[in-house]
N, C-alpha and C positions, 0 to 999 in steps of 0.2 A: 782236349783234356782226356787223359785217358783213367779208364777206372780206378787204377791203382790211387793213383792222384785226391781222388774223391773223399773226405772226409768217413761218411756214413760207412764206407767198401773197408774204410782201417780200421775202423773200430769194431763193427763186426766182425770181421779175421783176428782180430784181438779178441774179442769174446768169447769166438769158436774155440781157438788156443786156450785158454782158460779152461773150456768147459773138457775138452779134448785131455788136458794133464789133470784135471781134476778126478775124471776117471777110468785114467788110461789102466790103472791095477782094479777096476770094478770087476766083482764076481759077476754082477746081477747081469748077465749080455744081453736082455731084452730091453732093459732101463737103458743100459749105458748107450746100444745100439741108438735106440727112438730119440736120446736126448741129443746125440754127438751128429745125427744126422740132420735133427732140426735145426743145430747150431750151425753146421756147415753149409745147412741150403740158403741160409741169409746171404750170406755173402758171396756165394755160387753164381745164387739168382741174381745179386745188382749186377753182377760184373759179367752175368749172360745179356740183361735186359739193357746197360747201357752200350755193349758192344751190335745189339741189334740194328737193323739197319731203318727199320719204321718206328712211329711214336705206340699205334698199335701196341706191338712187338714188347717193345719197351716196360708202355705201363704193364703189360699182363705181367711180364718176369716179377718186375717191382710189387706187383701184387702179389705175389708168391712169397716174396722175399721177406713182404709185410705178416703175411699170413705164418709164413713160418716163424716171424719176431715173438709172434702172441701162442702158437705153439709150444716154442720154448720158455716162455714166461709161464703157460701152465704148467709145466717139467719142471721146472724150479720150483713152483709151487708144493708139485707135490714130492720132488725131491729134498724139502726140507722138511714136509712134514712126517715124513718117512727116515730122516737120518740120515740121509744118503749127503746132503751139501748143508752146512755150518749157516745158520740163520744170517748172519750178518752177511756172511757171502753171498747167499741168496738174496736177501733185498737190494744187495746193490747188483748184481746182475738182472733181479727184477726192473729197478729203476734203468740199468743201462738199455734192456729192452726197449721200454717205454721211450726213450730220447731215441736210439735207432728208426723206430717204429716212425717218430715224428718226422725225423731227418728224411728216411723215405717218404713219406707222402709230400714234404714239397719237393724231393725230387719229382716225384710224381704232377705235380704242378706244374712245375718245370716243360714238362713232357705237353700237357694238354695245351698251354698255351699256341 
């Protein structure tokens, strides 16, 4: 199976996409920067960690990938209460974190067995 393949790895690059056009005309470059790169490193990271060649290897990336899920949930957080992203978009990108987040750790599972 290769990454692309992977559930968690599309939906992620879906999200990143989303979060990418949502503020591709952002003034704010330090928001936009911090938020579009925590998007992008989710799905960076599965698709480094499952192309790695140990389990090692592996979990670390997907822990990165997890670590950055809950990063950009705080970004959203406080990009909605700042204006910057439409409440309703925001909780659902919040909740898409949160399933990401899950999806990764039994990939994570996966891994330790």
């Amino acid at each position: 199976m290769r990454f692309e393949d992977l559930a968690v790895w599309q939906r992620s690059a879906r999200l990143c996409g989303e979060v990418f056009k949502l503020f591709q005309g952002s003034r704010d470059f330090g928001f936009k920067d911090q938020i579009t790169r925590s998007s992008l490193s989710i799905s960076s990271n599965i698709a480094e960690g499952y192309e790695r060649d140990s389990n090692p290897d592996r979990l670390r990336f997907l822990s990165y990938a997890k670590g950055s899920c809950a990063e950009l949930r705080s970004q959203i957080y406080i990009g909605v209460d700042i204006g910057y992203i439409e409440t309703a978009q925001g909780a659902r990108w919040a909740q898409e974190t949160r399933e990401i987040s899950r999806m990764i750790h039994g990939l994570m599972n996966r891994f330790r067995r």
